[in-house]
N, C-alpha and C positions, 0 to 999 in steps of 0.2 A: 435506621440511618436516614439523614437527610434526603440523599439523591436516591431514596426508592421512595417520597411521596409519590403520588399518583400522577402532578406533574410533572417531576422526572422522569418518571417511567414514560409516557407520552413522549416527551419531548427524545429520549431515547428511541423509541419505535418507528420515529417519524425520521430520526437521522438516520438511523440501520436503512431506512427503507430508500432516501436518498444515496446512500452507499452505496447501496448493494446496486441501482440504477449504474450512479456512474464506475463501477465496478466492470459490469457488462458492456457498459456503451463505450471508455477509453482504456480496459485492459486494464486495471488498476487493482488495487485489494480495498480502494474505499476508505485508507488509514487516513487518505490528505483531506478527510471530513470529521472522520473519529477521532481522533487525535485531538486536533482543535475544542473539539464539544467536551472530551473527558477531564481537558486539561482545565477548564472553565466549571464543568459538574463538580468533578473534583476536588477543586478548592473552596468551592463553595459548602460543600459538603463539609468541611473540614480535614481532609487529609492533610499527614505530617505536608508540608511545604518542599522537602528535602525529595519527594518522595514521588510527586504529584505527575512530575513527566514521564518517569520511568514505568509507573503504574497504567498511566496512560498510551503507553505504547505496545507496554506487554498485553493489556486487554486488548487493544485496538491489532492486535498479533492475531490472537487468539479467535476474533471475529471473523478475519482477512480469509482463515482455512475455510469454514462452509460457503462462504459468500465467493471466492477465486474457484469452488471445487464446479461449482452453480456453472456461473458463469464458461469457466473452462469447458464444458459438457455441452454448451451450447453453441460456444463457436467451433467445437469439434463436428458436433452436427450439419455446420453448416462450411466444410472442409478449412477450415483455418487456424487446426492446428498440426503442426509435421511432429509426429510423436519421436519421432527420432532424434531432429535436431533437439527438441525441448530434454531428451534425456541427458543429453553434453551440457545445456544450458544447467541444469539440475545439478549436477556436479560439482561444478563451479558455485552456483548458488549455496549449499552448505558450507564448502570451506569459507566465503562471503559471509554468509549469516554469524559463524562463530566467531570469527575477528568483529563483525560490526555491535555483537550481543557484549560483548565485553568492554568494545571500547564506551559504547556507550554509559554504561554500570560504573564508566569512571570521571564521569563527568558531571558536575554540577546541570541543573533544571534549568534555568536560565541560559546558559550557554549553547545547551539543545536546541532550546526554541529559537534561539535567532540561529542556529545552523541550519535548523528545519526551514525555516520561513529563506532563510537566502537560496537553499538547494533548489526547493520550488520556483524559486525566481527565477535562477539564474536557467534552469531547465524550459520554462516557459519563455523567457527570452528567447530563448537560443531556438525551438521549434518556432518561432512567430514569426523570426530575421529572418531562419534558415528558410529559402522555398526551394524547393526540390523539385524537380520534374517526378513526380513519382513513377517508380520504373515496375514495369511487370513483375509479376512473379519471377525470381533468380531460378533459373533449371539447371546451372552447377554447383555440385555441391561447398555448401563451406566448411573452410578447413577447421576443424576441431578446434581449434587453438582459440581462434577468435570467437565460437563459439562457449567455450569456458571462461573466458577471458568475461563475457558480457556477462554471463550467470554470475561469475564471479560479483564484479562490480552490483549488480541486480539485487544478489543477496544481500552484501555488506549495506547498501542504503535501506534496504528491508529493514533488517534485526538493529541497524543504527537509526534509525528513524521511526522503529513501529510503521510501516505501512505496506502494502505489499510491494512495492520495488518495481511498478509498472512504470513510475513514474520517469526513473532513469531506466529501464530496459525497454520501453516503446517507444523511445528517441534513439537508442543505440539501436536497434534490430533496423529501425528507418534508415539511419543518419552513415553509420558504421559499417552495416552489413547490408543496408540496401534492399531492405523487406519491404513490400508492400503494407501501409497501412494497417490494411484489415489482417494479414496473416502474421503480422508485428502483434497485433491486439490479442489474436485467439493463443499465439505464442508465451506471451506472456501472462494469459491469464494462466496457462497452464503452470508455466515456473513459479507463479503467486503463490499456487499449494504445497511445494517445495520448499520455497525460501518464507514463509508464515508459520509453518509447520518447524522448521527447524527453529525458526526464530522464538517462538511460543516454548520451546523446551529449554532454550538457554535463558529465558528470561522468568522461568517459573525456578532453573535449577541458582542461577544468580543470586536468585531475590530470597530465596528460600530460609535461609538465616537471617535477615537482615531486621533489627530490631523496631519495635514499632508498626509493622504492616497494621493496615485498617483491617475490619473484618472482613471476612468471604474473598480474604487473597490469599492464593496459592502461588509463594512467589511472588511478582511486579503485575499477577495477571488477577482481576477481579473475576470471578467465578460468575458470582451474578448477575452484571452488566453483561456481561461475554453472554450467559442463557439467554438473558432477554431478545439481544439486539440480534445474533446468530440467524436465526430462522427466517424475521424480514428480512434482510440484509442476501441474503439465499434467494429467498422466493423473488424478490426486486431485482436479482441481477439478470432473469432469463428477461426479463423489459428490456434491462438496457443492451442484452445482445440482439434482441429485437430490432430496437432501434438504430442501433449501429449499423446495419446489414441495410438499412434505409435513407440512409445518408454519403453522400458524396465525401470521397477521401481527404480534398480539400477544403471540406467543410469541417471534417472529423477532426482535420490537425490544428486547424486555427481556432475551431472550439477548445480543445483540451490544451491550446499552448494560452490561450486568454483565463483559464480556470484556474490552472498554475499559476501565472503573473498574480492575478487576484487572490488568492489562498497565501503565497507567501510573502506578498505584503501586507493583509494584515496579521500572520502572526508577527513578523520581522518587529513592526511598529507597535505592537501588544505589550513590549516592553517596554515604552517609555509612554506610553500612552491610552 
C-alpha cells in the first residue's frame, strides 16, 4: 500500500512523536494532530472516500490509549492526578463515548470535518476570551453529578471526533468546575485512557461489517498505522509532561487555546480550499 512507503512511515513517526508531545504537555490524546495527517495520508493512499474520516478517527482512537496511559503515569508522578474524582469522570465517559461512536458512524466525511474543525475553534476561542483568575487547587469536594456530567460530554467528543476528549474536558475541569490548570491536565490525561479505550471498541465493532475496508482494518481502526505510530507517540508524551510542569499556567492556557483556534481553522477551510 501507498502510505507504508518509507515516506509515510517517516512522516508517521515524526507526527506520533509531535502527539504524543502535545499529548503530555495540554492533556490531550494527540487526535487534533492525527486526525488531520490520516485524513490527508488516507486519501492519498486511495481509501474508499466514504470511509476516509471514520477510519481516520478509529486509528487516531486506537493511538490515543498508549500515548494518554504514558502521559497519565506522568502527571500522576508528579500529584496531578485525584484518582477518585477521575473514576466518576470515567463513568460518564463510556456512556459518552457510546452515544458519540455511533453518532458518528452516521454521518457523512465531509460533515465531520467541518464539525471537527468548528469544535476546535469554537473551544479555542472560548479559552483565549475567557481569562480566569486561576484559583487554587478546590479542597471541597465536587459533587458527583457535575463530575459525570463532564466525562460524560468528554467522552461523547472522544468517540465523536476520534481524539481523546482533552480538548473539551481541560476547559470544563477549568472553566466549570474550577480546576487548576495543571490538575485539569493530569485529570484528563487520565480519563483519555477511558474514553480512547472505549471509543476504539465501538468503532472496531461499528466498522466490522462494513463493506469495502482497505487492508490491515480491524473495523474503522487501521492495525498498522496504529503499530507504528503507538510507541513514539508513548515515549514523546513523558516530554511533554516534562515540559508542562515548566511552564506558567498562564502561559499553558493561551498556548493550547492558540493551537485549537489554528488546528480548526484549517480543517474548517480544507473543505473548500
Amino acid at each position: 500500500m501507498e502510505f507504508l512507503s518509507p515516506q509515510f512511515i517517516g512522516l508517521f513517526l515524526l507526527v506520533g512523536a509531535l502527539a504524543g508531545i502535545l499529548a503530555g504537555l495540554f492533556g490531550i490524546g494527540g487526535g487534533v494532530v492525527l486526525v488531520p495527517l490520516f485524513i490527508w495520508a488516507f486519501s492519498i493512499a486511495g481509501f474508499p472516500p466514504d470511509l476516509i474520516v471514520h477510519i481516520a478517527f478509529g486509528t487516531s482512537l486506537a493511538i490515543i490509549i498508549p500515548t494518554a496511559f504514558s502521559a497519565a503515569l506522568g502527571h500522576r508522578k508528579r500529584g496531578n492526578v485525584k484518582s477518585p474524582q477521575v473514576i466518576i469522570l470515567a463513568a460518564g465517559s463510556l456512556l459518552g463515548a457510546a452515544l458519540g461512536a455511533y453518532l458518528a458512524t452516521t454521518l457523512s466525511g465531509d460533515v465531520l470535518k467541518a464539525l471537527f474543525g468548528l469544535m476546535l475553534l469554537g473551544v479555542g476561542l472560548k479559552l483565549f476570551l475567557f481569562h480566569p483568575r486561576l484559583p487554587p487547587e478546590e479542597t471541597g469536594k465536587i459533587p458527583a453529578r457535575k463530575l459525570l456530567a463532564v466525562g460524560f460530554i468528554g467522552g461523547g467528543f472522544s468517540a465523536f471526533f476520534g481524539i481523546g476528549g482533552g480538548v473539551i474536558t481541560v476547559p470544563l475541569l477549568v472553566i466549570a468546575l474550577r480546576q487548576p490548570i495543571h490538575l485539569a491536565v493530569g485529570n484528563s490525561s487520565a480519563l483519555i485512557v477511558v474514553s480512547a479505550l472505549a471509543g476504539t471498541i465501538f468503532y472496531v465493532l461499528l466498522g466490522f461489517q462494513v463493506p469495502h475496508l482497505p487492508s490491515y482494518c480491524l473495523g474503522y481502526v487501521n492495525v498498522v498505522v496504529a503499530t507504528l505510530v503507538a510507541p513514539v507517540s508513548m515515549v514523546c508524551a513523558r516530554l511533554g509532561v516534562r515540559l508542562a510542569t515548566r511552564i506558567r499556567n498562564d502561559k499553558l492556557m493561551y498556548g493550547f487555546a492558540v493551537f485549537l483556534i489554528l488546528i480548526g481553522l484549517r480543517m474548517f477551510f480544507s473543505l473548500w480550499f
